[in-house]
PyMOL Python script that loads the backbone (N, CA, C, O; Angstrom):
from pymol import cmd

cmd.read_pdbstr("""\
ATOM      1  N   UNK A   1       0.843  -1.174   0.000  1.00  0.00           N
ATOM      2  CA  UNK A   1       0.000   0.000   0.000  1.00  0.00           C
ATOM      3  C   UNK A   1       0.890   1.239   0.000  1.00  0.00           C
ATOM      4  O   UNK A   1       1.797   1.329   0.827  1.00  0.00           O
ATOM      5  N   UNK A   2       0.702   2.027  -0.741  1.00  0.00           N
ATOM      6  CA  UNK A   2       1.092   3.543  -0.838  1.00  0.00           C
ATOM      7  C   UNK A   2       1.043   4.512   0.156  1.00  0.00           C
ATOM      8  O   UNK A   2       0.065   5.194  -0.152  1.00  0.00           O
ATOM      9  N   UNK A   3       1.503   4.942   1.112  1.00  0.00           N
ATOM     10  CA  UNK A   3       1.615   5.781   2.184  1.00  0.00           C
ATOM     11  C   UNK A   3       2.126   7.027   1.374  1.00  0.00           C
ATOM     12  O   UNK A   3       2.994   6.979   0.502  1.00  0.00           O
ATOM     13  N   UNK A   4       1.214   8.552   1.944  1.00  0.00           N
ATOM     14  CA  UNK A   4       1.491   9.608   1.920  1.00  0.00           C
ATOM     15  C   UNK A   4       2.972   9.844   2.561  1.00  0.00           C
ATOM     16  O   UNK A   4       3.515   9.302   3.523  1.00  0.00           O
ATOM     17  N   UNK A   5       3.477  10.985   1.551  1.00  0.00           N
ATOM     18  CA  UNK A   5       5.359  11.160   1.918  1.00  0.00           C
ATOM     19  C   UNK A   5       5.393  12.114   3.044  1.00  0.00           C
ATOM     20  O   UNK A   5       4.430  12.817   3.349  1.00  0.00           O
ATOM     21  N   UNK A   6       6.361  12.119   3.561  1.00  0.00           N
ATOM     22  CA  UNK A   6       6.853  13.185   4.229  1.00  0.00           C
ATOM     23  C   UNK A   6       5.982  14.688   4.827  1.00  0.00           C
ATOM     24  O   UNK A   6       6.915  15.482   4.706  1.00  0.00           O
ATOM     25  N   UNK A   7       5.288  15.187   5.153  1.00  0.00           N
ATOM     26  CA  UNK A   7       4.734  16.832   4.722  1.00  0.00           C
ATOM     27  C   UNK A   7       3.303  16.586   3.878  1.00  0.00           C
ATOM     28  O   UNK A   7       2.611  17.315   3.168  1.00  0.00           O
ATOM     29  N   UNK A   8       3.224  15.362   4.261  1.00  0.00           N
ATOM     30  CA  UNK A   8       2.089  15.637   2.932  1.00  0.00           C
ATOM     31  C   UNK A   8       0.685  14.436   3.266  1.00  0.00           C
ATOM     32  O   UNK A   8       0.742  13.277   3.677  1.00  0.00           O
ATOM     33  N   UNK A   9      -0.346  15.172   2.942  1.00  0.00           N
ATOM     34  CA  UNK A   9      -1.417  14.076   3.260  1.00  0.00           C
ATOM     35  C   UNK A   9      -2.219  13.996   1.762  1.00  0.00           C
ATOM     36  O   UNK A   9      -2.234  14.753   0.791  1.00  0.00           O
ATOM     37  N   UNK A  10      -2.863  12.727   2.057  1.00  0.00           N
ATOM     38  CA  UNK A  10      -3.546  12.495   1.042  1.00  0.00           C
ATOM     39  C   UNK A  10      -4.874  11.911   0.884  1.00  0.00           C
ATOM     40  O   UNK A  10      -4.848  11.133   1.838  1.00  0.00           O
ATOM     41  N   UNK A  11      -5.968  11.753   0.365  1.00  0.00           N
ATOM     42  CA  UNK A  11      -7.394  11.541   0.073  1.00  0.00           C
ATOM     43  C   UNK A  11      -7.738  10.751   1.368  1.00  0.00           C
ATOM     44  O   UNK A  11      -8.548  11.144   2.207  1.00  0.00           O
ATOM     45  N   UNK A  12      -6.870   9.328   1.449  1.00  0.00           N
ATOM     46  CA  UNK A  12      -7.127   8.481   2.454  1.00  0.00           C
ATOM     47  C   UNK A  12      -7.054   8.726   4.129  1.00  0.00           C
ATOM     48  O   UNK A  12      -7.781   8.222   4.985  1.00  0.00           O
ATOM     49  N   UNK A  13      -5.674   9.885   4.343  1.00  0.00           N
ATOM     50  CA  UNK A  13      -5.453  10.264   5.662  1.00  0.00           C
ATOM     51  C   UNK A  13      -6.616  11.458   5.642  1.00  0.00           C
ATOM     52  O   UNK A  13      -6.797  12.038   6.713  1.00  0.00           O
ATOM     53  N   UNK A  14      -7.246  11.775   4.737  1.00  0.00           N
ATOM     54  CA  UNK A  14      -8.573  13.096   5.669  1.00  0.00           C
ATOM     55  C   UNK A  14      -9.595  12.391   5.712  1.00  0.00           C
ATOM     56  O   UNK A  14     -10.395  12.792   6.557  1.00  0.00           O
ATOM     57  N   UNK A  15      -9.980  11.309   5.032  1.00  0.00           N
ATOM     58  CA  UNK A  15     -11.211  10.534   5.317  1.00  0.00           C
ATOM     59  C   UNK A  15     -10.904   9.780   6.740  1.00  0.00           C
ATOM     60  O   UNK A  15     -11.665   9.853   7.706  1.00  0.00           O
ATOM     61  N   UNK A  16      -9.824   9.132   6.726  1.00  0.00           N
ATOM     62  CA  UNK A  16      -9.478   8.372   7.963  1.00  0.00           C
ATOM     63  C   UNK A  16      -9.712   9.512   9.688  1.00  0.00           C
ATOM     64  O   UNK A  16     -10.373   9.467  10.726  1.00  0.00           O
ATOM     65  N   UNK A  17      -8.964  10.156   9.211  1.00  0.00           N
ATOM     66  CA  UNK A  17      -9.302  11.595  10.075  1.00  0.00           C
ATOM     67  C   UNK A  17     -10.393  12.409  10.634  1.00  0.00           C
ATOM     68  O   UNK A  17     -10.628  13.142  11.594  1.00  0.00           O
ATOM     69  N   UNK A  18     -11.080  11.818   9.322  1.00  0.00           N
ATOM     70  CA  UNK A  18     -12.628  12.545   9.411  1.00  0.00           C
ATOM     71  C   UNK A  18     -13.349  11.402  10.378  1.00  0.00           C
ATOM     72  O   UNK A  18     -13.731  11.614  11.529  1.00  0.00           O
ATOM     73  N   UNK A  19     -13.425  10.468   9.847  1.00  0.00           N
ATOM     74  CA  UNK A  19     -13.823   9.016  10.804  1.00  0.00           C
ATOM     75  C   UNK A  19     -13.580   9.198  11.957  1.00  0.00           C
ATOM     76  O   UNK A  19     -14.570   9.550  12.597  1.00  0.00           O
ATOM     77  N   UNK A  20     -12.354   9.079  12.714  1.00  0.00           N
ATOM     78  CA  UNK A  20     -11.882   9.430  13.993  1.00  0.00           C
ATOM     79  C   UNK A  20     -11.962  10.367  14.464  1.00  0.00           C
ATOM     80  O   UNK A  20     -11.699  10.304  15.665  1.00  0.00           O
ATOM     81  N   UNK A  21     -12.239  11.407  14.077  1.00  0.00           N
ATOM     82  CA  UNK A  21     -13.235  12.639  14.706  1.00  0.00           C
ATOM     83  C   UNK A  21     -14.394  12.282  14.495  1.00  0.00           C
ATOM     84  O   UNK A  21     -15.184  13.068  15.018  1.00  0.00           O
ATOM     85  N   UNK A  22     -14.949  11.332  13.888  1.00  0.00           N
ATOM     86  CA  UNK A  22     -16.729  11.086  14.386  1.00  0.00           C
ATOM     87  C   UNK A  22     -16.448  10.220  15.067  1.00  0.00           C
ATOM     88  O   UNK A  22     -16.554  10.630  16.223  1.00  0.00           O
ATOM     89  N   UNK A  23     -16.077   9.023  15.047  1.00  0.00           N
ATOM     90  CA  UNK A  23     -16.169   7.880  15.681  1.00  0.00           C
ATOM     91  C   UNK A  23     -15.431   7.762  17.440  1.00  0.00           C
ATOM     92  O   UNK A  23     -15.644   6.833  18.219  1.00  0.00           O
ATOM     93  N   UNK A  24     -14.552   8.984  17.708  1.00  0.00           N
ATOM     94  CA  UNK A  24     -14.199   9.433  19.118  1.00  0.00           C
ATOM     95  C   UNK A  24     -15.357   9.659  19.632  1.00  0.00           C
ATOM     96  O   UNK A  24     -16.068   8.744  20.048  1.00  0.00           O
ATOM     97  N   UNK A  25     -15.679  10.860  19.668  1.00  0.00           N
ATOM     98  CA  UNK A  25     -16.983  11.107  20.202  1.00  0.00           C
ATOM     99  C   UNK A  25     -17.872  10.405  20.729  1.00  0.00           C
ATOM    100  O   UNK A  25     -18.141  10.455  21.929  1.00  0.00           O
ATOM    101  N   UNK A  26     -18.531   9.543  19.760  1.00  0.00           N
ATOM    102  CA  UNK A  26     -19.199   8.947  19.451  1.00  0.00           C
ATOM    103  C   UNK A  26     -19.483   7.937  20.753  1.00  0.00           C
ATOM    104  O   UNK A  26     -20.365   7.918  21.611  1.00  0.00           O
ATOM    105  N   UNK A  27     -18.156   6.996  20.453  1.00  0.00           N
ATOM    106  CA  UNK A  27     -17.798   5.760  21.380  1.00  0.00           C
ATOM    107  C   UNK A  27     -17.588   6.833  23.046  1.00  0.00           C
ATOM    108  O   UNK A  27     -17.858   6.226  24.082  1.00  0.00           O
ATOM    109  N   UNK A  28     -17.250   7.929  23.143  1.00  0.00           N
ATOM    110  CA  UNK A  28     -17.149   8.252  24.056  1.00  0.00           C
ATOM    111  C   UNK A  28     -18.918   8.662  24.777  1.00  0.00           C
ATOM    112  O   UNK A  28     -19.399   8.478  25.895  1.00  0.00           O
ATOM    113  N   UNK A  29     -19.225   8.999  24.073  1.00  0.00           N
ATOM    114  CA  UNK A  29     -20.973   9.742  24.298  1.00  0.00           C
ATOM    115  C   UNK A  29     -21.715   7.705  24.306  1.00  0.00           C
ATOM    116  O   UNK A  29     -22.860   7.570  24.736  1.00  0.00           O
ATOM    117  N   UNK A  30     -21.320   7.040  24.060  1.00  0.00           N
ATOM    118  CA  UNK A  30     -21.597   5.861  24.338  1.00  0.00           C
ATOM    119  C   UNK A  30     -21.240   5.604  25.642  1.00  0.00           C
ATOM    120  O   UNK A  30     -22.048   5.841  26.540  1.00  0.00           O
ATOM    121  N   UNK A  31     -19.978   5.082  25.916  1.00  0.00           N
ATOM    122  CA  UNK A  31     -19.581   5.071  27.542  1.00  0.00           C
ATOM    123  C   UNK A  31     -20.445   6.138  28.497  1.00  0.00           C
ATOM    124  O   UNK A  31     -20.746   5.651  29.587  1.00  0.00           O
ATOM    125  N   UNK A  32     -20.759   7.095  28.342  1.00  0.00           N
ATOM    126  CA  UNK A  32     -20.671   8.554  29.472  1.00  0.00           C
ATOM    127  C   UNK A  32     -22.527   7.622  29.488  1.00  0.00           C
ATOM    128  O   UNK A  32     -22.891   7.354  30.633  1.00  0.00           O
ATOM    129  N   UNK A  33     -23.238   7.326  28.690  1.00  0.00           N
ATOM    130  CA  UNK A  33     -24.711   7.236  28.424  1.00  0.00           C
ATOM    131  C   UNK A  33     -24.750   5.563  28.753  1.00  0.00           C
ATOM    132  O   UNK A  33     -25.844   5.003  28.813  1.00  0.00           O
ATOM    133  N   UNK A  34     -23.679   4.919  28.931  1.00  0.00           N
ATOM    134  CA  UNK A  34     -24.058   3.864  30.373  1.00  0.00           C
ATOM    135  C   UNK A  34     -23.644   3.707  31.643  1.00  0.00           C
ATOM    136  O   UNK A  34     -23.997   2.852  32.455  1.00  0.00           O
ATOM    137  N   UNK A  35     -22.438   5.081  31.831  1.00  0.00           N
ATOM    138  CA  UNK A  35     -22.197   5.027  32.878  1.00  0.00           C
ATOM    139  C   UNK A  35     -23.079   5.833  34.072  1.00  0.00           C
ATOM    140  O   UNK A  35     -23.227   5.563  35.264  1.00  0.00           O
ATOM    141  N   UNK A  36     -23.645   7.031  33.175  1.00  0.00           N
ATOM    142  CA  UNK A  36     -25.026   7.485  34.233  1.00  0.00           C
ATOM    143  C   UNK A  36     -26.095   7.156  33.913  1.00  0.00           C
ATOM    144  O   UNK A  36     -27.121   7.361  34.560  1.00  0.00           O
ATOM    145  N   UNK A  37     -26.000   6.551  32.779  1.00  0.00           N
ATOM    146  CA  UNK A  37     -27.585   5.505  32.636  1.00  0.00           C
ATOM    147  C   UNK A  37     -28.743   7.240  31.835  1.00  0.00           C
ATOM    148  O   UNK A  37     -29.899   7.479  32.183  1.00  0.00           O
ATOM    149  N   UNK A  38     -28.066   7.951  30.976  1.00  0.00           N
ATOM    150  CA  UNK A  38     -28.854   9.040  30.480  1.00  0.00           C
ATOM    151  C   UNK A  38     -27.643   9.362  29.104  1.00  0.00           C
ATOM    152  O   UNK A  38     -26.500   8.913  29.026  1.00  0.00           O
ATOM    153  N   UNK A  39     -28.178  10.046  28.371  1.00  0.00           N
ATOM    154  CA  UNK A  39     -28.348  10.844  27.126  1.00  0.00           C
ATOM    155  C   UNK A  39     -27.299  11.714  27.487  1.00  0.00           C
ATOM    156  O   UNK A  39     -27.522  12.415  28.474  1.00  0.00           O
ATOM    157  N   UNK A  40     -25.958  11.866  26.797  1.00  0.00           N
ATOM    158  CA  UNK A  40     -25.274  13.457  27.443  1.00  0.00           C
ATOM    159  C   UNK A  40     -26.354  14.203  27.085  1.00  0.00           C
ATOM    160  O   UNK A  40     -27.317  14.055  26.332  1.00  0.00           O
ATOM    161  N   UNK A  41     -25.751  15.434  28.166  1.00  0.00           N
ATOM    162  CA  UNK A  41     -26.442  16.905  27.673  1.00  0.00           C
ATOM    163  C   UNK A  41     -25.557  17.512  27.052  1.00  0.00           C
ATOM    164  O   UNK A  41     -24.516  17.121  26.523  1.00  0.00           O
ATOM    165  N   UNK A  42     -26.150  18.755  27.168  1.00  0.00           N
ATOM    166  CA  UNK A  42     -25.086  19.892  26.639  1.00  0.00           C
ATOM    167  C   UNK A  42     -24.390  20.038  27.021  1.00  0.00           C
ATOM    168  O   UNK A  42     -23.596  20.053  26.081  1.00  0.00           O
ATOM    169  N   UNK A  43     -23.528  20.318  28.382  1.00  0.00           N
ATOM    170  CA  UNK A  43     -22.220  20.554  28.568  1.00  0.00           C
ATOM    171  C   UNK A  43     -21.021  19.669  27.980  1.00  0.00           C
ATOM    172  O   UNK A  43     -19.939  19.979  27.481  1.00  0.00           O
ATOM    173  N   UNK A  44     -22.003  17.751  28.383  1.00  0.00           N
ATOM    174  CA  UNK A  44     -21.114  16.971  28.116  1.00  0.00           C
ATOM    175  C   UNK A  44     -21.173  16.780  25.899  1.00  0.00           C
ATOM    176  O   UNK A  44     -20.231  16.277  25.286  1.00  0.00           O
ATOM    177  N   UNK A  45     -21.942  17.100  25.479  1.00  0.00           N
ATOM    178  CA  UNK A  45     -21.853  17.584  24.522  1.00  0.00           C
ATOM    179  C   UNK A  45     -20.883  18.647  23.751  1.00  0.00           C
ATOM    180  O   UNK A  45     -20.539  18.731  22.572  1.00  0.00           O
ATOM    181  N   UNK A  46     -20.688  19.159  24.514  1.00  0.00           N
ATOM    182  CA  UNK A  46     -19.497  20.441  24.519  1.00  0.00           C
ATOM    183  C   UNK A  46     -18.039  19.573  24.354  1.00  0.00           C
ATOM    184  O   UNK A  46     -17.322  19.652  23.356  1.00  0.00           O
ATOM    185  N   UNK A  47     -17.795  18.842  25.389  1.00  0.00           N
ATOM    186  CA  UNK A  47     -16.560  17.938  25.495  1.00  0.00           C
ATOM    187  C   UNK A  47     -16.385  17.202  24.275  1.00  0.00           C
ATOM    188  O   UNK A  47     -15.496  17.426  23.453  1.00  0.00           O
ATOM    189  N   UNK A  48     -17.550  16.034  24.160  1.00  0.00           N
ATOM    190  CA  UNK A  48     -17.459  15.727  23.210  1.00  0.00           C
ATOM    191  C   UNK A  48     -17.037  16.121  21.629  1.00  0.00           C
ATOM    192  O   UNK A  48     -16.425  15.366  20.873  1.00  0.00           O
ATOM    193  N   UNK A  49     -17.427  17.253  21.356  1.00  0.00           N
ATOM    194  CA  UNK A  49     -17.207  17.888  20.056  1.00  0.00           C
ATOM    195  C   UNK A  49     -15.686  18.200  20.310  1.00  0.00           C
ATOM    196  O   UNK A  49     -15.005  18.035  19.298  1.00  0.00           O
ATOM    197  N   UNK A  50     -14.927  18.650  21.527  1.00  0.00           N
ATOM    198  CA  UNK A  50     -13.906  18.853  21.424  1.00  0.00           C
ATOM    199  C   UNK A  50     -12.608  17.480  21.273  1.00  0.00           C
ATOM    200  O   UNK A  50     -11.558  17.531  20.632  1.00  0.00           O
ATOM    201  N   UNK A  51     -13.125  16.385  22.065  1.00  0.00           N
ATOM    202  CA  UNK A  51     -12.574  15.158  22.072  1.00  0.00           C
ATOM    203  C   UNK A  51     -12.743  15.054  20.232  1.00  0.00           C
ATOM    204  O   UNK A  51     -11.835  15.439  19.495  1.00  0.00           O
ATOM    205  N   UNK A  52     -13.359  14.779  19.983  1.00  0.00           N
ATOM    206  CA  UNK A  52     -13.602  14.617  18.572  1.00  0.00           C
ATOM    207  C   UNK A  52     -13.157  15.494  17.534  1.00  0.00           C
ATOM    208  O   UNK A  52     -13.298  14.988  16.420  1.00  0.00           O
ATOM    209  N   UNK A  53     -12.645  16.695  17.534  1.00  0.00           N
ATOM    210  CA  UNK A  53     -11.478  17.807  17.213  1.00  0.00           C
ATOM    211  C   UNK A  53     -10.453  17.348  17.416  1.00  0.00           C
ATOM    212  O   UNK A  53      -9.936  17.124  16.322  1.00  0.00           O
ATOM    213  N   UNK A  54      -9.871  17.083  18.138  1.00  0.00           N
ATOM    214  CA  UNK A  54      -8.613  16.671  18.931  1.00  0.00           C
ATOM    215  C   UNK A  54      -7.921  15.544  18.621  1.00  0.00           C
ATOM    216  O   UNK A  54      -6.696  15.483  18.725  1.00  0.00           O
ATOM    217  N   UNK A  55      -8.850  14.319  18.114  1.00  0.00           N
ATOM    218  CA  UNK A  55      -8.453  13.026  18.257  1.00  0.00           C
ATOM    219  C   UNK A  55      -8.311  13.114  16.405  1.00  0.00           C
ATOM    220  O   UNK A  55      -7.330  12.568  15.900  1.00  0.00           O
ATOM    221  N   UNK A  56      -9.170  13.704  15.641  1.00  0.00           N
ATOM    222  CA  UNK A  56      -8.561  14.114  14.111  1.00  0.00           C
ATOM    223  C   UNK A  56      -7.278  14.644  13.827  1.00  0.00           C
ATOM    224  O   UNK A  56      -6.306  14.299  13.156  1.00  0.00           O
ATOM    225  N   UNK A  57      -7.694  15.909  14.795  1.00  0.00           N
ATOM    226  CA  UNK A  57      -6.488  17.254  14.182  1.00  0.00           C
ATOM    227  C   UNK A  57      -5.268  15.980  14.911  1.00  0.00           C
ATOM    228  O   UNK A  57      -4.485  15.939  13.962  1.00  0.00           O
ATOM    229  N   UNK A  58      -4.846  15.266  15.664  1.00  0.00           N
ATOM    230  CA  UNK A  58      -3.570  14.758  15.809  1.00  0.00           C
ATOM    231  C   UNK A  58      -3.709  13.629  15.245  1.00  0.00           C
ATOM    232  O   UNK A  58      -2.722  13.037  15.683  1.00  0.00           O
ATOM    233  N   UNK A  59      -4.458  12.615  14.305  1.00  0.00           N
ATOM    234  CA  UNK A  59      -4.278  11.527  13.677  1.00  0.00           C
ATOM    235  C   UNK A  59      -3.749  12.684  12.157  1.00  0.00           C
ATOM    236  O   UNK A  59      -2.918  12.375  11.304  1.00  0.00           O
ATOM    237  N   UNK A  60      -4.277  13.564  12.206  1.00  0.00           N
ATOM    238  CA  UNK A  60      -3.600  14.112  10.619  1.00  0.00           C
ATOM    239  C   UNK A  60      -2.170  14.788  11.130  1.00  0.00           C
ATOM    240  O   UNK A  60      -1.337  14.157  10.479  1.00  0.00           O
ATOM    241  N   UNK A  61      -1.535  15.634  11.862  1.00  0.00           N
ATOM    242  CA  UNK A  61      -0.883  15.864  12.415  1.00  0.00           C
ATOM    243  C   UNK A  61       0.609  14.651  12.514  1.00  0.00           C
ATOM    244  O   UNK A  61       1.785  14.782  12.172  1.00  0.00           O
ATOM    245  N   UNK A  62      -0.063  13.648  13.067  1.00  0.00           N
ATOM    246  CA  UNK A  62       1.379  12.436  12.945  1.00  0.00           C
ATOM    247  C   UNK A  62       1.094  11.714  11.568  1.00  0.00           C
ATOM    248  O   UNK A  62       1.697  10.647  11.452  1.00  0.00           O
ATOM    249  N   UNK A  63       0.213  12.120  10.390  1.00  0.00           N
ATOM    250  CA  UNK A  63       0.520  11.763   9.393  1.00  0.00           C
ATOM    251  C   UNK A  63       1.366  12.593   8.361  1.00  0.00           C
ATOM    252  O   UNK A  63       1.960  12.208   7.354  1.00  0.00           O
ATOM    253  N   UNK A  64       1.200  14.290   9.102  1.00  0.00           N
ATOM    254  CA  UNK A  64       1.773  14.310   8.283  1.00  0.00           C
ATOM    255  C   UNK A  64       3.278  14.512   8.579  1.00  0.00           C
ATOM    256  O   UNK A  64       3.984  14.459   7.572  1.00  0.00           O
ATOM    257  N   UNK A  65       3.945  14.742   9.807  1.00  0.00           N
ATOM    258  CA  UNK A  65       4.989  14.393  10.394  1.00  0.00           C
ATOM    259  C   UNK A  65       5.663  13.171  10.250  1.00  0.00           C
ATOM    260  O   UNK A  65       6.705  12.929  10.859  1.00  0.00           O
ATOM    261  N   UNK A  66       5.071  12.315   9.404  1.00  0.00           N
ATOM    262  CA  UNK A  66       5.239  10.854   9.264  1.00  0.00           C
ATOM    263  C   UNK A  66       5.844  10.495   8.053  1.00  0.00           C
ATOM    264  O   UNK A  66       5.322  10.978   7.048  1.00  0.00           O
ATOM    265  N   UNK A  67       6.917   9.691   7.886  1.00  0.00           N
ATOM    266  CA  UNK A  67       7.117   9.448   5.951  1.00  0.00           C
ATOM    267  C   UNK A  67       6.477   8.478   5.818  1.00  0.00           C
ATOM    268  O   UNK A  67       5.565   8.004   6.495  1.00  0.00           O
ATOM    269  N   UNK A  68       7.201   8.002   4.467  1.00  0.00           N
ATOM    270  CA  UNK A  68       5.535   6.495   3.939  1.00  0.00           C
ATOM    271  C   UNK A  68       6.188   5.256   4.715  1.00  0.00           C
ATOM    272  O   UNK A  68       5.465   4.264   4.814  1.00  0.00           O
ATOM    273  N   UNK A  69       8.046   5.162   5.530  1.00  0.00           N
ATOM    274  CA  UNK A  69       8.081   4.351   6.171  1.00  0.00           C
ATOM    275  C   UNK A  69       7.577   4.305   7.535  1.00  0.00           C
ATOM    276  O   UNK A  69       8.111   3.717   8.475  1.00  0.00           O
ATOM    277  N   UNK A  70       6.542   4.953   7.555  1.00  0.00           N
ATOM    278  CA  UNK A  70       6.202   5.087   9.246  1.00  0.00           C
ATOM    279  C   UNK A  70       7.528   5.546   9.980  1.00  0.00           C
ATOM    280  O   UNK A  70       7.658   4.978  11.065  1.00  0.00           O
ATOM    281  N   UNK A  71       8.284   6.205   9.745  1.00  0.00           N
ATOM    282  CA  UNK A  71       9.192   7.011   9.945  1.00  0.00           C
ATOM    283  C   UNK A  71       8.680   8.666  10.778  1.00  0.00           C
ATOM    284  O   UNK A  71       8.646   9.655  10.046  1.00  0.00           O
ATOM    285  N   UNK A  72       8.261   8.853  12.503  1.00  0.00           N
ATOM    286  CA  UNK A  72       8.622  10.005  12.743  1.00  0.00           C
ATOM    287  C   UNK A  72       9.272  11.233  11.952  1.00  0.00           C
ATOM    288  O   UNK A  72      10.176  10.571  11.441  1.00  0.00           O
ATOM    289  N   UNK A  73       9.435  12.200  11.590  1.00  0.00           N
ATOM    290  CA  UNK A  73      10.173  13.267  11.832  1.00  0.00           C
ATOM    291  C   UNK A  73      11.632  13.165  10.678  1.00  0.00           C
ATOM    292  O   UNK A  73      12.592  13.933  10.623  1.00  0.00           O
ATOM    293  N   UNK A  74      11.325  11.831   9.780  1.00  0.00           N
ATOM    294  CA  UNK A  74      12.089  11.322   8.777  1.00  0.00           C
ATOM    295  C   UNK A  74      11.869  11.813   7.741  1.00  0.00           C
ATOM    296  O   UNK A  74      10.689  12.128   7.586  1.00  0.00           O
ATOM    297  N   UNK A  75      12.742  12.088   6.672  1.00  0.00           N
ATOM    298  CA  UNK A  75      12.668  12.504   4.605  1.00  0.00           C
ATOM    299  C   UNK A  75      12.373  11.442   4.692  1.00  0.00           C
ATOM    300  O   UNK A  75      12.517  10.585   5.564  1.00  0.00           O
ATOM    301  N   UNK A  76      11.824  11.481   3.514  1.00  0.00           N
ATOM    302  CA  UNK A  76      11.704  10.260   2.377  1.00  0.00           C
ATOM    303  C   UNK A  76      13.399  10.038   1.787  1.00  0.00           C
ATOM    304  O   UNK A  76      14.135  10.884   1.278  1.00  0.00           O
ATOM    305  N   UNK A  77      13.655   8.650   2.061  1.00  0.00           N
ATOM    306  CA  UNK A  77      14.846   7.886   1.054  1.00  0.00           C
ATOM    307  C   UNK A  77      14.690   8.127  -0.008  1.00  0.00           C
ATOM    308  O   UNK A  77      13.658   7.874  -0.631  1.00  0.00           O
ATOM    309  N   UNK A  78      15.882   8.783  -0.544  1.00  0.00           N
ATOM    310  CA  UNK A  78      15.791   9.292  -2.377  1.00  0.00           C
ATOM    311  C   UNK A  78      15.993   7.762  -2.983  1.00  0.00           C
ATOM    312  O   UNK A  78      16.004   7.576  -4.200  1.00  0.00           O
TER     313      UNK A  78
END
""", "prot")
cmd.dss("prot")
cmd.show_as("cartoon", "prot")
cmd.util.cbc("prot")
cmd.orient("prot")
């Protein structure tokens, strides 16, 4: 499989990204709604949207800090 280079993202890392900013949330507003046995509200609604910001903006973030060898903070091998 083709991994995005160095600095750079591509079609697959913003969909993936996009996912994990819904799907954080999500699973989290799941847990919180059996652990008090209710529906978040709004405040905990508030969190949520931010957990779910957070958990994207840094899955795109170490992609793109990332080369296509799963390489940290590495060039791409000429």
């Amino acid at each position: 499989m083709v991994k995005s280079k160095f600095g750079k993202l591509d079609r697959r890392d913003v969909i993936r990204g996009l996912l994990l900013a819904i799907a954080t949330p999500v699973a989290s507003g799941l847990v919180l709604s059996m652990q008090y046995g209710a529906l978040p509200g709004t405040e905990d609604f508030k969190v949520l949207v931010i957990i779910g910001i957070s958990a994207g903006l840094s899955y795109l973030l170490k992609n793109v800090l990332t080369n296509s060898d799963d390489k940290l903070l590495k060039t791409e091998k000429e």
